[in-house]
N, CA and C atoms as a LAMMPS dump frame, in Angstrom:
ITEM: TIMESTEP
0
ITEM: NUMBER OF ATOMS
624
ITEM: BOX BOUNDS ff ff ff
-5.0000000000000000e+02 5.0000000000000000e+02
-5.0000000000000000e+02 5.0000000000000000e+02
-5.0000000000000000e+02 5.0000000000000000e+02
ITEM: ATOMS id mol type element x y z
1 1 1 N 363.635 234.002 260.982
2 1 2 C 363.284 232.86 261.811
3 1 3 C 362.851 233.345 263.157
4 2 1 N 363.579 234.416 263.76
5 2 2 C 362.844 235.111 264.897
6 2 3 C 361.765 235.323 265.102
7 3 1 N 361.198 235.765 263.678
8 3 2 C 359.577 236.942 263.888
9 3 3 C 359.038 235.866 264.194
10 4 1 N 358.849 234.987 263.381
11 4 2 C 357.691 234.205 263.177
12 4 3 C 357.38 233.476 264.619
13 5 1 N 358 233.315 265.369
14 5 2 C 357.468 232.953 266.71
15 5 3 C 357.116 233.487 267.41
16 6 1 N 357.394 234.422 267.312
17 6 2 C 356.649 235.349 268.186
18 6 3 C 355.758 235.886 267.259
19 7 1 N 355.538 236.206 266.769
20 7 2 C 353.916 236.232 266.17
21 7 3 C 352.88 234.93 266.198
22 8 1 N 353.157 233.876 266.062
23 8 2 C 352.204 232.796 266.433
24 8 3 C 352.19 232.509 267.834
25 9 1 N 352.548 233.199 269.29
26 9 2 C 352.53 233.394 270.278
27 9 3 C 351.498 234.305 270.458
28 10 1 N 351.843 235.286 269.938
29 10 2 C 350.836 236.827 269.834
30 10 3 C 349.454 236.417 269.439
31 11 1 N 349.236 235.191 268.322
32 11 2 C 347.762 235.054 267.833
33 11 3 C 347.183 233.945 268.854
34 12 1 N 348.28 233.304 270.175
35 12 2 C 347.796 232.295 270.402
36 12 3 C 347.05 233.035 271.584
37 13 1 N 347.907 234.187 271.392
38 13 2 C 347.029 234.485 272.909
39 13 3 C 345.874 235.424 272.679
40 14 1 N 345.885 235.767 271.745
41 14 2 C 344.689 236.742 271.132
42 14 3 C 343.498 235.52 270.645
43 15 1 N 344.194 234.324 270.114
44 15 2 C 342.69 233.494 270.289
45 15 3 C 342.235 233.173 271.271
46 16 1 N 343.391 233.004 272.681
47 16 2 C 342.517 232.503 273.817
48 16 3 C 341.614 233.814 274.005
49 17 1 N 342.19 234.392 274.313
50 17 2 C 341.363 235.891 274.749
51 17 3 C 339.679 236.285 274.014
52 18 1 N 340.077 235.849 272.665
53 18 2 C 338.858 235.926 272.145
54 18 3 C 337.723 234.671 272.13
55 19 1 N 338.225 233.716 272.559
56 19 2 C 337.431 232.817 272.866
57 19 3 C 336.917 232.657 274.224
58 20 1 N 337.679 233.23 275.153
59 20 2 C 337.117 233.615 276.208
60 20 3 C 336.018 234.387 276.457
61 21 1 N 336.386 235.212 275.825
62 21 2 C 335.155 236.659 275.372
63 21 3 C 334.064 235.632 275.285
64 22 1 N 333.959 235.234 274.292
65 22 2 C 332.99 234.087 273.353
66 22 3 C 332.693 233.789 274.344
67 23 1 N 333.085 232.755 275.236
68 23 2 C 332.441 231.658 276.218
69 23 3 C 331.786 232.784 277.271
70 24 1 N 332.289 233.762 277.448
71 24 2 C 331.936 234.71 278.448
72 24 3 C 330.472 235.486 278.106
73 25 1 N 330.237 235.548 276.978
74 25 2 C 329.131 236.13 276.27
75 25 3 C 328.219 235.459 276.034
76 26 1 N 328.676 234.062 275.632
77 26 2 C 327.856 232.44 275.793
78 26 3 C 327.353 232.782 276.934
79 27 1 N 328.001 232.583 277.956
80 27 2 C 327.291 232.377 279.328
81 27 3 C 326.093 233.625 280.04
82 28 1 N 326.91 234.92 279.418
83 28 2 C 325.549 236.519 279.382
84 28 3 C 324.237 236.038 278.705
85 29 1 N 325.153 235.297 277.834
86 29 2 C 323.762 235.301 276.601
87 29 3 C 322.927 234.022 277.166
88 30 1 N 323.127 232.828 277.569
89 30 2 C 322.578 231.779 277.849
90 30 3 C 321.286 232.244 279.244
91 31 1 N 322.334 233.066 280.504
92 31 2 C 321.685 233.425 281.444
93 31 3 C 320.198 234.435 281.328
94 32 1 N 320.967 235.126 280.144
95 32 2 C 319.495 236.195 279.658
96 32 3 C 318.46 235.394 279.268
97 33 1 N 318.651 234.614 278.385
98 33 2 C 317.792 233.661 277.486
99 33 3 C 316.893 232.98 278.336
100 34 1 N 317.968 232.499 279.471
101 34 2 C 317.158 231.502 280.345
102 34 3 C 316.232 233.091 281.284
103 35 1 N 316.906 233.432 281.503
104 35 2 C 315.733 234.281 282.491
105 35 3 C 314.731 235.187 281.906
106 36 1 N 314.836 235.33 280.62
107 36 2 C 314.085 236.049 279.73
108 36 3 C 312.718 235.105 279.335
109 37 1 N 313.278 233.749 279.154
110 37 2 C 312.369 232.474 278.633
111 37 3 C 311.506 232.391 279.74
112 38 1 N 312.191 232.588 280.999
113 38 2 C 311.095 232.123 282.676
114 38 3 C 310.369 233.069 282.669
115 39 1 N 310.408 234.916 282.499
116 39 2 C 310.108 235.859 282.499
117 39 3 C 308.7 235.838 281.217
118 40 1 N 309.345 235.61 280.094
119 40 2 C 308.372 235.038 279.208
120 40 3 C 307.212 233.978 279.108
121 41 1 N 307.597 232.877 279.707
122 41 2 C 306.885 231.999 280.127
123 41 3 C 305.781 232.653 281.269
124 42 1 N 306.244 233.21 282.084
125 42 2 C 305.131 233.65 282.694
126 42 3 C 303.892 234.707 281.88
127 43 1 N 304.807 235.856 281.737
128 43 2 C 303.549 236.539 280.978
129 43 3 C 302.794 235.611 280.135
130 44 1 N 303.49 234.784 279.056
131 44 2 C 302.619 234.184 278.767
132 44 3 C 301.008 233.281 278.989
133 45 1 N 301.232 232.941 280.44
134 45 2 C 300.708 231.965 280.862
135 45 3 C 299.811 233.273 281.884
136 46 1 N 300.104 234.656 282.152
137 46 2 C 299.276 235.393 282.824
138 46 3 C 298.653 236.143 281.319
139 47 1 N 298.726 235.855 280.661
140 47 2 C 298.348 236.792 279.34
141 47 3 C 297.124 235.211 278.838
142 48 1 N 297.517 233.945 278.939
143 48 2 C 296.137 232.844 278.917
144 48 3 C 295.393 232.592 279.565
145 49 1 N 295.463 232.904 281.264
146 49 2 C 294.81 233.08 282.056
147 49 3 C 293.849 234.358 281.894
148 50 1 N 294.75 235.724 281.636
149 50 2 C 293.546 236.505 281.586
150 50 3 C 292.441 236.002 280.488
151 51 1 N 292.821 235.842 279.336
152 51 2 C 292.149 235.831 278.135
153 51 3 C 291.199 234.468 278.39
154 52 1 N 291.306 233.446 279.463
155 52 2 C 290.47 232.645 279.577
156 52 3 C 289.409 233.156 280.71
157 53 1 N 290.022 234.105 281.148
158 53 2 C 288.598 235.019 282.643
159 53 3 C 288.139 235.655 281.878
160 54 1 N 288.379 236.471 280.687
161 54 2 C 287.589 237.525 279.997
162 54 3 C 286.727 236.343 278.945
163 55 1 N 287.096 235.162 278.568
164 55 2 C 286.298 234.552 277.832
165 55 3 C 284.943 233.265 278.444
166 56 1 N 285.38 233.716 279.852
167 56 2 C 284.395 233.467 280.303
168 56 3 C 283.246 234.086 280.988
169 57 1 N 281.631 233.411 280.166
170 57 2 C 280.79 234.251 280.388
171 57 3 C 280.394 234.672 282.015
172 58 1 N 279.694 235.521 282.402
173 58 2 C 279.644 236.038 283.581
174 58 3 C 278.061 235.316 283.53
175 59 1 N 278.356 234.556 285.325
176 59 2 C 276.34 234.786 285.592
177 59 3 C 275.57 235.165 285.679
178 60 1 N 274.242 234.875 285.454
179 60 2 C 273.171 235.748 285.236
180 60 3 C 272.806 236.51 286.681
181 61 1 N 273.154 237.645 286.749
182 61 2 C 272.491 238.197 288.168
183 61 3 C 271.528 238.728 287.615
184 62 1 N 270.593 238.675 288.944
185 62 2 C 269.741 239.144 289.378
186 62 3 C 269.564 240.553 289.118
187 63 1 N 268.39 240.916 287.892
188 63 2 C 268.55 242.335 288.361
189 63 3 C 268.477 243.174 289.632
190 64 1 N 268.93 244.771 289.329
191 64 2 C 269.354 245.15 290.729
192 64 3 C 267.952 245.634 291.312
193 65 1 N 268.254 245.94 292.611
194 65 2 C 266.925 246.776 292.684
195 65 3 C 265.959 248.039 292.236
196 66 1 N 264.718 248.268 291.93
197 66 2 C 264.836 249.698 291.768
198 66 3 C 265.156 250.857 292.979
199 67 1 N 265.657 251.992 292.288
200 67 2 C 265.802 252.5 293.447
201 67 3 C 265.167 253.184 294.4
202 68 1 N 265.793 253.417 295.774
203 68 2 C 264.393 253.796 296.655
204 68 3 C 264.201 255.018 296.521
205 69 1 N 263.001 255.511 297.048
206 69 2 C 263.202 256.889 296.848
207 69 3 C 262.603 257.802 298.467
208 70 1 N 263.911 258.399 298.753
209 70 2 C 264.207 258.636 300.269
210 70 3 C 263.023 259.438 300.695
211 71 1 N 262.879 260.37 299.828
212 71 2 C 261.585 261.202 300.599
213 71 3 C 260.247 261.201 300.321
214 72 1 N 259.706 259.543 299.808
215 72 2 C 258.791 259.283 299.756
216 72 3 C 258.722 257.781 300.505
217 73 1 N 258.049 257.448 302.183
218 73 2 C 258.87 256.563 302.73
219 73 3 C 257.416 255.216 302.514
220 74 1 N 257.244 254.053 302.06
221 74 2 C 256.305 253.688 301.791
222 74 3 C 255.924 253.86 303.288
223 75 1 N 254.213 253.358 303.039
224 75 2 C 253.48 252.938 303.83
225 75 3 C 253.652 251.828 304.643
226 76 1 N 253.906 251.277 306.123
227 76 2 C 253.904 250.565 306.796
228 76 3 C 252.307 249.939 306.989
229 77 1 N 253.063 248.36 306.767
230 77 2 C 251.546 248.117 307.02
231 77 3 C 252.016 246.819 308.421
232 78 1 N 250.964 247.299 309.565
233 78 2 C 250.962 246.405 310.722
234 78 3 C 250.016 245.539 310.78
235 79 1 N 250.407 244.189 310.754
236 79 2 C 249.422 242.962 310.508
237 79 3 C 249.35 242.645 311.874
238 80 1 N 247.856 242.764 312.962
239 80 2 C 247.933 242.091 314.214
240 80 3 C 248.193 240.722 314.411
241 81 1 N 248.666 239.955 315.425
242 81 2 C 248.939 238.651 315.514
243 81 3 C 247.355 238.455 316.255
244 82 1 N 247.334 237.222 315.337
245 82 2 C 246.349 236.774 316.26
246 82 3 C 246.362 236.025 317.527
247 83 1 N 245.485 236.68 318.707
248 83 2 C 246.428 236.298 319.838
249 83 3 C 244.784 235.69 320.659
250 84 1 N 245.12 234.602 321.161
251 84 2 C 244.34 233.35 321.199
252 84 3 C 244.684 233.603 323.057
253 85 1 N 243.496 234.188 323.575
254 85 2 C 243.386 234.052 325.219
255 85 3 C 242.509 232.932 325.898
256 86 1 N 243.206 232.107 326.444
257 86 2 C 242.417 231.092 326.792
258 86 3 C 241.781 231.542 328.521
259 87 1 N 240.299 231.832 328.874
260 87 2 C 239.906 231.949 330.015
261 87 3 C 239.454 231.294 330.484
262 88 1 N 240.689 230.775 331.515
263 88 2 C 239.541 229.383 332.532
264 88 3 C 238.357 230.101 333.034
265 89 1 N 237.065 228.551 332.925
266 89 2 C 235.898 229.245 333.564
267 89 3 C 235.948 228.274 334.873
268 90 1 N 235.606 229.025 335.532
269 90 2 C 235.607 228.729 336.903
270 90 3 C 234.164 227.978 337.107
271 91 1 N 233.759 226.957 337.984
272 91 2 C 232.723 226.218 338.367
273 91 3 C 231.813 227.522 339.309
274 92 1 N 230.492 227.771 338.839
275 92 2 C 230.068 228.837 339.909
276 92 3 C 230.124 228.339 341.188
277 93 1 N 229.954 228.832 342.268
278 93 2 C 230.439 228.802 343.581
279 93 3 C 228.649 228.046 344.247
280 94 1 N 228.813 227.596 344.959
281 94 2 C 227.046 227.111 345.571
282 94 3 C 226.594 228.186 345.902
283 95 1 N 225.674 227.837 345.666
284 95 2 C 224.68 229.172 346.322
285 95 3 C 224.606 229.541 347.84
286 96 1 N 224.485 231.025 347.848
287 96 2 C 224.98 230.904 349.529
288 96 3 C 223.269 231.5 350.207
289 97 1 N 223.16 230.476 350.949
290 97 2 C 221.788 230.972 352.161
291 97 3 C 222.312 231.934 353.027
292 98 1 N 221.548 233.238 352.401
293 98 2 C 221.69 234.263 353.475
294 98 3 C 220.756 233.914 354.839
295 99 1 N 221.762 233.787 356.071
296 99 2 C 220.432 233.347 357.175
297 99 3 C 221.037 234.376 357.784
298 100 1 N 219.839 235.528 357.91
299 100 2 C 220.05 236.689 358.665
300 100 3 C 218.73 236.246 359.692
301 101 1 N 219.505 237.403 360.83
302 101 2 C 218.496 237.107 361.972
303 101 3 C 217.434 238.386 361.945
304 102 1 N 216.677 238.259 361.341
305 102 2 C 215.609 239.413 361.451
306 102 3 C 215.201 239.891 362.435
307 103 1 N 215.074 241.739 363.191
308 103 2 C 215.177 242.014 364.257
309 103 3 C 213.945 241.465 365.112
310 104 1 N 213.929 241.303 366.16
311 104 2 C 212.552 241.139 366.744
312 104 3 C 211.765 242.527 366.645
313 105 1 N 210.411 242.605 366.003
314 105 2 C 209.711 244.016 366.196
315 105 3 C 209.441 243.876 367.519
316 106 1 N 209.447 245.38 367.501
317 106 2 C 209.127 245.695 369.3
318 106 3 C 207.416 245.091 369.477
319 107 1 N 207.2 245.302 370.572
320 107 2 C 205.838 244.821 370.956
321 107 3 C 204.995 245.624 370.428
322 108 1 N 203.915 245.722 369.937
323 108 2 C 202.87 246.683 369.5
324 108 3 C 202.912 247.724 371.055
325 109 1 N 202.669 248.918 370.629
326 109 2 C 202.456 249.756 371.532
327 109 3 C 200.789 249.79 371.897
328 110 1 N 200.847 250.146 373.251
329 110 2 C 199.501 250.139 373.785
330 110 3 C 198.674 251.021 373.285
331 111 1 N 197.388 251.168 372.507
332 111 2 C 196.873 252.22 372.066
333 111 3 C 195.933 252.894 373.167
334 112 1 N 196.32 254.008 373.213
335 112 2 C 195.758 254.917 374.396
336 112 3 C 194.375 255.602 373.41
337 113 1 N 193.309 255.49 373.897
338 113 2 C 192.262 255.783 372.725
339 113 3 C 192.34 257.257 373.691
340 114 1 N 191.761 258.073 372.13
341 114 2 C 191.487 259.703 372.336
342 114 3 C 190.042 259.93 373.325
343 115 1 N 190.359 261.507 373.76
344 115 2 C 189.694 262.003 374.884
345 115 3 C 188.66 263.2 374.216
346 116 1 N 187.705 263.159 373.962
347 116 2 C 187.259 264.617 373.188
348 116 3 C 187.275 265.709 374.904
349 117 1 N 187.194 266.838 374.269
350 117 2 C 187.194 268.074 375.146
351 117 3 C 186.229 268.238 376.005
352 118 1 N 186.276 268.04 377.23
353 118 2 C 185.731 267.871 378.345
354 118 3 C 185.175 269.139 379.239
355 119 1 N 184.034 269.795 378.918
356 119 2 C 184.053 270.776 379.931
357 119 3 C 183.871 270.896 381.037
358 120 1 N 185.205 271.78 382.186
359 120 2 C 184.682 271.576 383.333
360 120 3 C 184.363 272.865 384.298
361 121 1 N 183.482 273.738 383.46
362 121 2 C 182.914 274.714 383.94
363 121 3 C 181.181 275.238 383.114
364 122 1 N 180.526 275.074 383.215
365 122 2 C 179.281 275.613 382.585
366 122 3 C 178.666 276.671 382.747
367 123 1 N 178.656 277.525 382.16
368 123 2 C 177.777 278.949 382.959
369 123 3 C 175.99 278.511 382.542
370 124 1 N 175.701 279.625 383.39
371 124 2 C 173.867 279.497 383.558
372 124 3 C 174.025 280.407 382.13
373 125 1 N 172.858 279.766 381.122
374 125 2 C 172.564 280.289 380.312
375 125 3 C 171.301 281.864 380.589
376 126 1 N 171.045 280.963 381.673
377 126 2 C 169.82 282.593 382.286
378 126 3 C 170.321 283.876 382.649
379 127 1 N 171.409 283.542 382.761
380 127 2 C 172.602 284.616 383.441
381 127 3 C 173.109 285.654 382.218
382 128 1 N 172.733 285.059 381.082
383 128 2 C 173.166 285.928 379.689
384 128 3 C 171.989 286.009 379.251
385 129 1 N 170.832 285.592 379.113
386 129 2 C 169.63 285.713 378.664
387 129 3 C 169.472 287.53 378.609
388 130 1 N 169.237 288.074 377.627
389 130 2 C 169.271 289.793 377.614
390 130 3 C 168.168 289.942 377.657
391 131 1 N 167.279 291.149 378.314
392 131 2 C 166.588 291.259 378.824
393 131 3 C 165.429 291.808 377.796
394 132 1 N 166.184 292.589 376.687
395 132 2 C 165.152 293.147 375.781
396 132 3 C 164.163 291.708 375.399
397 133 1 N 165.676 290.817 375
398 133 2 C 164.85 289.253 374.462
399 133 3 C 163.849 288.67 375.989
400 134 1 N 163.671 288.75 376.799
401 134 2 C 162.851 288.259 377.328
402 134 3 C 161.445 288.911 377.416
403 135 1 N 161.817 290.639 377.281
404 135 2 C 160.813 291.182 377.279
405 135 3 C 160.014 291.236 376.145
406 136 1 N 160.424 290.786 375.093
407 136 2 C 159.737 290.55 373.611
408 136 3 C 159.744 289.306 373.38
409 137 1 N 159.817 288.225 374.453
410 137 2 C 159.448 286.648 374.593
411 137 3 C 160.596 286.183 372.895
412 138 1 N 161.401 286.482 373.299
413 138 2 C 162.111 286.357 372.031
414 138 3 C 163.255 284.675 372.718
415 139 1 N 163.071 283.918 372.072
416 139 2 C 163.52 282.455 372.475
417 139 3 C 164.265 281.665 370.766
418 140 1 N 165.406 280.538 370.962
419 140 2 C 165.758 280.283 370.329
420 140 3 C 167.187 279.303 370.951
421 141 1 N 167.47 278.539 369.618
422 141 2 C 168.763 277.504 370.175
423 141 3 C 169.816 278.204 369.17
424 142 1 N 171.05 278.116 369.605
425 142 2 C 171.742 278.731 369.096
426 142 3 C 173.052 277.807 368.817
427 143 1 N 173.935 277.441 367.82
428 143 2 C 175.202 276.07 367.7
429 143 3 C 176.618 276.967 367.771
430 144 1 N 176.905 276.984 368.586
431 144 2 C 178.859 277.837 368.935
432 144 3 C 179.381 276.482 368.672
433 145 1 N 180.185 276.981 367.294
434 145 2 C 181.936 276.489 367.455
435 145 3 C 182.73 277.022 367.921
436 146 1 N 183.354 276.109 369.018
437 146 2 C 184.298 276.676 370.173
438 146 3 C 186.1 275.889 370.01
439 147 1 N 186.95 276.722 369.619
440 147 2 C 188.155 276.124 369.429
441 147 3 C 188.915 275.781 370.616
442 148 1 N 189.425 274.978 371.451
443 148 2 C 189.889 274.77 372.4
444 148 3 C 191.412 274.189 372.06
445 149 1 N 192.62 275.001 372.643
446 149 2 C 193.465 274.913 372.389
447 149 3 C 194.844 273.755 373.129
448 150 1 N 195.88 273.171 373.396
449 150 2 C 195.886 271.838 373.937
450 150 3 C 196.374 272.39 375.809
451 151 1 N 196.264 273.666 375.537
452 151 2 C 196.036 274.459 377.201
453 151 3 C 194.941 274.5 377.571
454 152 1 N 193.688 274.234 376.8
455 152 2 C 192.412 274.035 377.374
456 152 3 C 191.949 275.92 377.173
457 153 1 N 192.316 276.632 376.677
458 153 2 C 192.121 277.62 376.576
459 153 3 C 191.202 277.925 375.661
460 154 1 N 190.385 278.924 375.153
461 154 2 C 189.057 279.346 374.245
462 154 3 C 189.955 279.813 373.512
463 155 1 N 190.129 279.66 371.713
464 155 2 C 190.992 280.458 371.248
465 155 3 C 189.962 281.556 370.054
466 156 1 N 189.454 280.889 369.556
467 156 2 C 188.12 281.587 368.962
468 156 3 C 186.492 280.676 369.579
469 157 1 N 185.404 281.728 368.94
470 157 2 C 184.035 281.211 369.59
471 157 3 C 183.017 281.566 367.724
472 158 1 N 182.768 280.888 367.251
473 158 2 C 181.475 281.718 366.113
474 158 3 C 179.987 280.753 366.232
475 159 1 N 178.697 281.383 365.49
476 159 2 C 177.805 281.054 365.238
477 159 3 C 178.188 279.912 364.015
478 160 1 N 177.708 278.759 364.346
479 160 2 C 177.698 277.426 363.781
480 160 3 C 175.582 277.5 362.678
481 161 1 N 175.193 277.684 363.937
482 161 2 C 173.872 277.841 363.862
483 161 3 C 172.711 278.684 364.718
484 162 1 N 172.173 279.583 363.648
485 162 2 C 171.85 281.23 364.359
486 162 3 C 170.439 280.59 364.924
487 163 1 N 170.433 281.737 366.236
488 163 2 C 168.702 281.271 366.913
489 163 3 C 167.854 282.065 366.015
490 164 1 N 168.313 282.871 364.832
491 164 2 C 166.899 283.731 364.528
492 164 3 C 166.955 285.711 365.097
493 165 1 N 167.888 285.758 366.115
494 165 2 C 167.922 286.855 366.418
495 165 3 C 169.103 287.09 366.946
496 166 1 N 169.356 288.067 366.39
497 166 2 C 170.826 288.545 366.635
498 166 3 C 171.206 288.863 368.241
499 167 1 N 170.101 289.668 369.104
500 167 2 C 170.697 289.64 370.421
501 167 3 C 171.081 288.214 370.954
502 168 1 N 169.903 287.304 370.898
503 168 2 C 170.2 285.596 371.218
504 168 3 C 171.869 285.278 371.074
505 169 1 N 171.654 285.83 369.32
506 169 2 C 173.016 284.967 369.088
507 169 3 C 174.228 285.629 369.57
508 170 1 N 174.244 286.74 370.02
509 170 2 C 175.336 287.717 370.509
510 170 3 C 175.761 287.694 372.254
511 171 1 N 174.268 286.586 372.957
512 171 2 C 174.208 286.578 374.026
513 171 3 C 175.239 284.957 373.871
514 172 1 N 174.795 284.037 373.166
515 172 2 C 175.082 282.599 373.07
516 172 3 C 176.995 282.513 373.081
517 173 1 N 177.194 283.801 372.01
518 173 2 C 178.663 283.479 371.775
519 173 3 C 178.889 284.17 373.516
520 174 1 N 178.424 285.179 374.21
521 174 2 C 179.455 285.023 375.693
522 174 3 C 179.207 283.748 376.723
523 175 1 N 177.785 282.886 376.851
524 175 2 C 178.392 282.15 377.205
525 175 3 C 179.255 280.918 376.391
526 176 1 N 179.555 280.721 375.642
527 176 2 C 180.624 279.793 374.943
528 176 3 C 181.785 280.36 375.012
529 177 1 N 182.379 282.115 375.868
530 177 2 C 183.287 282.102 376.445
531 177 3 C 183.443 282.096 377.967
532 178 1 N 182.069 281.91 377.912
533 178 2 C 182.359 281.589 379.503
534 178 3 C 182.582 280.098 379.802
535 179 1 N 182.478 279.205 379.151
536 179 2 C 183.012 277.98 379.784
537 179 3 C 184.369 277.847 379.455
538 180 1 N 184.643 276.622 380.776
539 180 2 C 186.006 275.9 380.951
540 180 3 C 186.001 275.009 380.694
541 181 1 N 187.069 274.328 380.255
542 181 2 C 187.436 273.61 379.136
543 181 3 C 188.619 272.25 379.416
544 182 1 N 188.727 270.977 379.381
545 182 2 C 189.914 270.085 379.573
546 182 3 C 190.004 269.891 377.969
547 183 1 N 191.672 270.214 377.349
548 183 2 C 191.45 269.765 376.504
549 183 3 C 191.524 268.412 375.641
550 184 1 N 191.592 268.143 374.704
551 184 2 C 191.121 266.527 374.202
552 184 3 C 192.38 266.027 374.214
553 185 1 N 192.027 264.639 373.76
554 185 2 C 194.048 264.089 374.019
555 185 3 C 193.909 263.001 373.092
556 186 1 N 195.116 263.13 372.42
557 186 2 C 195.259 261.644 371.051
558 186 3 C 196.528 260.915 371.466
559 187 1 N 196.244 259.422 372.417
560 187 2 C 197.555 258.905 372.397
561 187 3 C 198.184 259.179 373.763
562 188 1 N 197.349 260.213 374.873
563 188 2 C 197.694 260.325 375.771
564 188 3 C 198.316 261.739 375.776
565 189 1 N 198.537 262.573 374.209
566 189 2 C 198.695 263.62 374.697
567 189 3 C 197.496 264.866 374.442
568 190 1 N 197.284 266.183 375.274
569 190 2 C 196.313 267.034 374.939
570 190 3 C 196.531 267.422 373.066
571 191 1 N 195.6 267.554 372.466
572 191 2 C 195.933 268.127 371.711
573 191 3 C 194.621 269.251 371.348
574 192 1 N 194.357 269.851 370.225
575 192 2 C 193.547 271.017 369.658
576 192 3 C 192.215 269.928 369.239
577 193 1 N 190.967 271.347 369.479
578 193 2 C 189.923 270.489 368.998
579 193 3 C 189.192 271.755 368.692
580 194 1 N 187.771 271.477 367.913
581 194 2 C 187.053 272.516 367.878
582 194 3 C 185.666 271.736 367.779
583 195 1 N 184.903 271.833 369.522
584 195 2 C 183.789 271.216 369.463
585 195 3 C 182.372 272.484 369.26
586 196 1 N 181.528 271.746 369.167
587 196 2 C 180.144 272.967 368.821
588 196 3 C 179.496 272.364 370.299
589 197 1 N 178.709 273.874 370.964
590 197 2 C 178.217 273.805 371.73
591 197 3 C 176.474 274.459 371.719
592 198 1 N 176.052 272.972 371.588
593 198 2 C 174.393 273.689 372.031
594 198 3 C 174.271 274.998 373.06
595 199 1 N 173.47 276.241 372.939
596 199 2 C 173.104 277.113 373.579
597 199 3 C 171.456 277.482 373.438
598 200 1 N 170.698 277.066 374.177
599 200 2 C 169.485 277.209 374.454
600 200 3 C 169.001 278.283 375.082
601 201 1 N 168.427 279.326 374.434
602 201 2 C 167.589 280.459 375.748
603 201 3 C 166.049 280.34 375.428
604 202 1 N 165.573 280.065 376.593
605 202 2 C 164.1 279.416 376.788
606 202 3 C 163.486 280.1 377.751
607 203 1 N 162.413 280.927 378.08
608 203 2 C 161.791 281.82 378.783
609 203 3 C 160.724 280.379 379.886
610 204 1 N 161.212 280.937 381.098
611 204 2 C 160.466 279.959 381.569
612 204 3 C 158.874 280.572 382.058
613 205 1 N 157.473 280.018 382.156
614 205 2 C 156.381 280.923 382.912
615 205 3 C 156.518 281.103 384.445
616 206 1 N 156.166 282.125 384.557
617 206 2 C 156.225 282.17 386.347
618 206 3 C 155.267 282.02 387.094
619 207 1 N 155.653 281.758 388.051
620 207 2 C 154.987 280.818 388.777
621 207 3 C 153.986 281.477 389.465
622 208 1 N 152.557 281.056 389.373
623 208 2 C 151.66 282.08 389.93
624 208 3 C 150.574 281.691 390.336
């Protein structure tokens, strides 16, 4: 009669114990389940999401570019603008009257008329008359060009026109240096001349 109570003591407490366990393992097991199910639930729902991005088609892009190619650089091309200059025109200006005072010309100058060469000495032509020529009645006119210089001076003397005989004409040119001379003047001043001078040797008869 002893044992037996205490052995149905012994199982009462070995069932609590094991039912504890139980409820204790319930509750491991419930907590896993549940956090395994949330854990699950997600992948799931990231495992339909992906499979709905991969099953959707992608848009049509654009093909890409071709590619450039660096060391061949195109050609630039520069288009000018067209550039539109508007130039005011100006109204021409009036015409302008040049009124200049034109100088007064001086007065005409007085014209001093020219002087031909004036001689103011004559020699006797009888006085050169050579004697051979008189003694061989030798007679004749003789033309001296005589240069007169603006000193009035004789600068040369020649035969213009011969008498026929050389003593005549050799007598004619000394007197055409024997005369004196004013010389000519243009304008009021002396200047150069070269006049011709008649020379006559003429035998006169004597008186008898």
């Amino acid at each position: 009669m002893s044992y037996y109570p205490h052995d149905t003591a012994h199982l009462s407490r070995r069932l609590v114990a094991f039912v504890a366990i139980i409820i204790v393992h319930a509750i491991v097991i419930w907590g896993f389940i549940s956090g395994f199910a949330n854990e699950g639930a997600r992948y799931v729902q990231t495992i339909l999401e992906t499979n709905i991005i991969q099953t959707e088609k992608p848009k049509d892009l654009p093909p890409p570019p071709p590619p450039v190619d660096l060391k061949e650089r195109p050609p630039v091309q520069m288009i000018a603008p067209d550039i539109n200059i508007t130039i005011p025109v100006e109204a021409p200006p009036p015409p302008i009257t040049n009124v200049t005072t034109q100088p007064v010309p001086p007065p005409p100058r007085a014209i001093v008329p020219g002087t031909p060469v004036k001689p103011t000495f004559v020699p006797d032509v009888q006085d050169y008359y050579p004697e051979v020529s008189r003694r061989n009645g030798e007679e004749g006119r003789a033309i001296v060009k005589v240069c007169v210089n603006v000193a009035g001076k004789i600068d040369s003397v020649e035969i213009a026109t011969t008498t026929g005989h050389p003593l005549l004409d050799e007598a004619a040119l000394k007197v055409a240096k024997a005369f004196r001379f004013k010389p000519a003047t243009s304008e009021g001043k002396p200047v150069a001349s070269c006049p011709v001078l008649p020379v006559k040797f003429e035998l006169h008869a004597s008186a008898g």
